[in-house]
C-alpha positions in Angstrom: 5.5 12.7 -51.2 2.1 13.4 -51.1 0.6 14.9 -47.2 -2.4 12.9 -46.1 -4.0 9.9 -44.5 -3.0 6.2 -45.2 -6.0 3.8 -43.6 -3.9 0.2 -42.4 -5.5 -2.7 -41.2 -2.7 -3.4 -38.5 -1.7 -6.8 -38.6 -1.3 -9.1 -35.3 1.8 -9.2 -33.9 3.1 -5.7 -35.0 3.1 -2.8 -32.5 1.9 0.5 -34.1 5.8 2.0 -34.2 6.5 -1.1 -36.3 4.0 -0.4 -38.8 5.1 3.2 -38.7 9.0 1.9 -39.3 7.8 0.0 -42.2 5.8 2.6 -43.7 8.6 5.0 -43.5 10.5 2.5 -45.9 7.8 2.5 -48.3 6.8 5.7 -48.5 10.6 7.0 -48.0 9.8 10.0 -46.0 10.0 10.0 -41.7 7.5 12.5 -41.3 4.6 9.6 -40.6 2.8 9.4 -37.7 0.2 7.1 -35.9 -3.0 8.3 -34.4 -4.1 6.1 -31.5 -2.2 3.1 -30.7 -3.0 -0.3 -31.2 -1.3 -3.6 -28.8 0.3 -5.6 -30.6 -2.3 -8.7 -30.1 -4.8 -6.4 -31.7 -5.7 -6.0 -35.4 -7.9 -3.1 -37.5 -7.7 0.0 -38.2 -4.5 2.2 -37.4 -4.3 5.7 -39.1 -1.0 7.2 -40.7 -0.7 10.5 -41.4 2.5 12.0 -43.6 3.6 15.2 -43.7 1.6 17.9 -42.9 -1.4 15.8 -42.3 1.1 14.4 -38.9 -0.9 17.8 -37.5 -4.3 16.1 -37.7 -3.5 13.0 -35.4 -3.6 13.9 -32.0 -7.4 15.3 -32.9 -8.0 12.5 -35.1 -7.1 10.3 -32.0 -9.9 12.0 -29.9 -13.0 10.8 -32.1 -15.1 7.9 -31.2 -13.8 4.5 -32.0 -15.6 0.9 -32.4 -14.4 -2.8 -31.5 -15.1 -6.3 -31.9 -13.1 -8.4 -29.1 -13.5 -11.4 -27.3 -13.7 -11.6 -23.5 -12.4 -14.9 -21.6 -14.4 -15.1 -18.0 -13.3 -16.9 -15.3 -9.0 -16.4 -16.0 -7.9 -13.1 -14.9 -4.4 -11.9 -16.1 -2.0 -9.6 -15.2 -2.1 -7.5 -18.1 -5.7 -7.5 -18.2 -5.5 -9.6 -21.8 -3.9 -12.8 -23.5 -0.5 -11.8 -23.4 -0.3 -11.4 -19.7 0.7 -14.0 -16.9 -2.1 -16.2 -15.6 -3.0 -14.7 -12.5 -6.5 -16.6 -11.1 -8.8 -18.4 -12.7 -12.1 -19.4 -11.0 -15.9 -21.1 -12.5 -18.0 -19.1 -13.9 -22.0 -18.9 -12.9 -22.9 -16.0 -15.4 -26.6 -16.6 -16.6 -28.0 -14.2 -19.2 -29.8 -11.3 -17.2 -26.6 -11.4 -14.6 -24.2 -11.1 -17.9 -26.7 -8.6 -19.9 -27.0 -6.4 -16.3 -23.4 -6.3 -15.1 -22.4 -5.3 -19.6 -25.6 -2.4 -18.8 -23.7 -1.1 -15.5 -20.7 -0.8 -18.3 -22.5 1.3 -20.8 -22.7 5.1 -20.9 -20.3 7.5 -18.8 -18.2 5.6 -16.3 -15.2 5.9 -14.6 -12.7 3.6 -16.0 -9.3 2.4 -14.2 -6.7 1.9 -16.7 -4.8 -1.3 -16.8 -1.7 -0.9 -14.5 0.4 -1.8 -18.3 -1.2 0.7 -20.5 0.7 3.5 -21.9 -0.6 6.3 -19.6 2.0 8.2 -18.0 2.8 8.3 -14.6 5.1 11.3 -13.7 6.6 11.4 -17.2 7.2 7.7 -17.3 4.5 4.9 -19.1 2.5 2.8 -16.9 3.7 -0.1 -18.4 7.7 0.8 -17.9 7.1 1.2 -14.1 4.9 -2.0 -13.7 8.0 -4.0 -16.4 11.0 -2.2 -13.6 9.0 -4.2 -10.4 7.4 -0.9 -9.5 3.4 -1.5 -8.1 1.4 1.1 -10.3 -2.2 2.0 -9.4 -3.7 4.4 -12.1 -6.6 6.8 -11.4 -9.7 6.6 -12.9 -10.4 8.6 -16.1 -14.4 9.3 -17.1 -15.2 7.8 -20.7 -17.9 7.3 -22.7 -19.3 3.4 -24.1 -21.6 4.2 -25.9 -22.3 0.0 -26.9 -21.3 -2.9 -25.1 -23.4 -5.5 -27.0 -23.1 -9.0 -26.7 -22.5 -11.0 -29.9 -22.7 -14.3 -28.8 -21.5 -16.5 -26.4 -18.3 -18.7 -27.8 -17.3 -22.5 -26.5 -13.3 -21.7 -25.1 -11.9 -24.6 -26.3 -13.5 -24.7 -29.9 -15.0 -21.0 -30.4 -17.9 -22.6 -31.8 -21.1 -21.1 -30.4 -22.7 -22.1 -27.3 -25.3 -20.4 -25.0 -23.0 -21.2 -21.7 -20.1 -20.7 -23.0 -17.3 -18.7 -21.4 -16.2 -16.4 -24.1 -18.2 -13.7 -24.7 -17.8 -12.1 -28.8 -19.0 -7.9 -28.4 -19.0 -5.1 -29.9 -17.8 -2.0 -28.1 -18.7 1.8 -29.4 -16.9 3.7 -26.9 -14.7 7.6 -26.7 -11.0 8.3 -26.7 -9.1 6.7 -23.7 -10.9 3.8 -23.2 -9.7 0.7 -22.8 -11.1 -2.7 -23.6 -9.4 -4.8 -21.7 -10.5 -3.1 -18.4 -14.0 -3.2 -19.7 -13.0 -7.3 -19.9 -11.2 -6.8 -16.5 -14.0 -4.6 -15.1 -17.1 -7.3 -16.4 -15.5 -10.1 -15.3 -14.9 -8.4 -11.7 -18.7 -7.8 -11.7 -19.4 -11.5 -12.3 -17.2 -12.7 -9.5 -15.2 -14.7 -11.7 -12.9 -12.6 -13.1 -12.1 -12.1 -16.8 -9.9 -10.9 -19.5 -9.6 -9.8 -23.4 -8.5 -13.0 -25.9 -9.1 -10.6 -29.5 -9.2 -7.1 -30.4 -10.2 -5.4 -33.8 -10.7 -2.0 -34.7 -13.3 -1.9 -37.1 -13.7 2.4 -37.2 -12.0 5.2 -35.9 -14.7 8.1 -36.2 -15.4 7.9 -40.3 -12.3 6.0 -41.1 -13.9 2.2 -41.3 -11.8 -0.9 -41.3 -13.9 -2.0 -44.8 -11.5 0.6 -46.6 -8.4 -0.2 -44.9 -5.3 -1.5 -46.6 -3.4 -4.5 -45.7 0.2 -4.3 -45.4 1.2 -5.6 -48.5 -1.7 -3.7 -50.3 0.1 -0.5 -49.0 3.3 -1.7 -49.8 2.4 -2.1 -53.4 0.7 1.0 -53.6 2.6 3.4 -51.7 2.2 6.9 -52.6 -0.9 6.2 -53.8 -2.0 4.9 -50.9 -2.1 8.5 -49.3 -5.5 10.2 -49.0 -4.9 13.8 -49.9 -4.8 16.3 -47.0 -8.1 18.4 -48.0 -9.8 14.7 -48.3 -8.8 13.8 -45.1 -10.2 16.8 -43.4 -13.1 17.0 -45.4 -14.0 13.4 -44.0 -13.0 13.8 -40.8 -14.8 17.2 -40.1 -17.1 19.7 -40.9 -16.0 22.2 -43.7 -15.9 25.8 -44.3 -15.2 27.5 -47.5 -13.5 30.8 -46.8 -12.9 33.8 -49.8 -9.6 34.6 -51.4 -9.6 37.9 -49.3 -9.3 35.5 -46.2 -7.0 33.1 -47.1 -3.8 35.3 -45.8 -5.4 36.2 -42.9 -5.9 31.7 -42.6 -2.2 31.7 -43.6 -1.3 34.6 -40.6 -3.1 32.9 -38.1 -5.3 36.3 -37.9 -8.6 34.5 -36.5 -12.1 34.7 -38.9 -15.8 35.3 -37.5 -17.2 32.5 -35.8 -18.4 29.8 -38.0 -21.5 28.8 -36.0 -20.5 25.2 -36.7 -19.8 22.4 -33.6 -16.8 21.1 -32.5 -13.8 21.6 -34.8 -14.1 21.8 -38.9 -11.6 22.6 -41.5 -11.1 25.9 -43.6 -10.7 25.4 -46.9 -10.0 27.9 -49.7 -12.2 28.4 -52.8 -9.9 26.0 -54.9 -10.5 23.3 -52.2 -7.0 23.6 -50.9 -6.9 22.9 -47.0 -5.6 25.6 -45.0 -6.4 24.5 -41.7 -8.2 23.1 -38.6 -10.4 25.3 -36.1 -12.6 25.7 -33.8 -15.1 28.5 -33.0 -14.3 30.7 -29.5 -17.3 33.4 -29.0 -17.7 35.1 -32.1 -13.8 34.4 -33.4 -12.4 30.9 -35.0 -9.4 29.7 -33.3 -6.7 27.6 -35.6 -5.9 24.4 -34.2 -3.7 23.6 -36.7 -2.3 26.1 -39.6 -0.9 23.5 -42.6 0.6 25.9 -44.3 1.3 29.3 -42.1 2.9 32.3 -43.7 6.4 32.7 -43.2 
């Protein structure tokens, strides 16, 4: 089996262990993993990775990510979306330069409040299994980054055909790790005084990974191994590169750091056949391995 990236377009309905359950039947290995979960209501793009590449997802789940949703004012839930318990619902006076300044007091670094059901943990436990066991859970805020928080157009609710008044907003959301839409649907409803809540979600990107090259479910099923990006691609379009000599590709393999690459953030070391050797990050005037894929020994 091939180590690398699959790209899914998740379907609605599945939670992201289901599609890794399923893709562990296809590809007949367990060594799959998810980076960045997706609720089950929610669709777009979910990223695998199998075997060694499994070492790439918790930094592949840190890059910027981009939504489309739609927002429902005036009905606030109890999980902050759809699938939640109706909690208050209330009209909604939300004229354009009210709607466009309460989305711009949204935008750029803010301190966000998790919903009470997300999967942060709470002294080793998930949010949401407290708030499920009766327990009242009040998460801290966590700075993040929306970088867009555009409106699309403004939806009819019963009909979702367009209409200037209408309640449902249609956005797109650029935004950091850690962010969560439905308290940015929470969080602008709240700021309207009416209340509101997240109806869709789709992941169209996750950093360079784009929903336009995702597979479907059955695409990947019918393809299968040759679904999987190789490792060196993966890296190589995820991060910066850096080419390293034969005389240094032990020393990669050792874990015996290199001189400073001078390059931003982290980037992947490659040797001179292309092979990727691993994932680091400059310290000073050393490299420091984030992640080895193939260490001596």
């Amino acid at each position: 089996m091939p180590d690398g990236l699959v790209v899914l377009d998740k379907p609605p309905g599945w939670t992201s262990h289901d599609v890794v359950a399923r893709a562990r039947r296809i590809l007949r290995t367990r060594k799959i993993g998810h980076a960045g979960t997706l609720d089950p209501m929610a669709t777009g793009v979910l990223l695998l990775g199998v075997g060694r590449a499994t070492k790439l997802l918790g930094h592949l789940a840190l890059t910027s990510k981009e939504y489309e949703a739609v927002i429902r004012l005036g009905v606030t839930t109890i999980t902050d979306d759809a699938e939640g318990e109706l909690v208050d619902e209330r009209p909604v006076d939300a004229p354009p330069e009210a709607l466009a300044a309460a989305m711009a007091a949204l935008t750029g670094d803010i301190d966000q409040v998790p919903s009470s059901v997300s999967a942060v943990k709470v002294d080793g436990k998930r949010a949401y299994a407290r708030v499920r066991a009766g327990e009242d859970v009040v998460l801290a805020a966590r700075r993040v980054t929306v970088s867009a928080f555009e409106l699309r157009g403004r939806l009819d609710r019963a009909t979702g055909a367009p209409d200037p008044a209408g309640t449902d907003l249609a956005v797109r959301v650029a935004c950091s790790s850690g962010t969560y839409i439905r308290a940015l649907a929470r969080d602008l409803g709240a700021a309207l005084g009416c209340g509101g809540h997240l109806t869709a979600l789709r992941r169209t990107s996750v950093g360079p990974f784009a929903v336009t090259e995702a597979l479907d479910m059955d695409a990947f099923a019918e393809r299968a191994a040759a679904a999987v990006s190789p490792l060196a691609d993966a890296v190589a379009t995820a991060f910066p590169s850096r080419r390293v000599d034969a005389s240094e590709v032990s020393a990669v393999a050792h874990g015996r750091r290199l001189p400073a690459a001078g390059i931003a953030g982290p980037y992947g070391v490659f040797a001179p056949d292309g092979t990727a050797l691993a994932l680091a990050e400059d310290h000073g005037h050393e490299s420091r391995y984030l992640v080895v894929f193939a260490p001596a020994g």
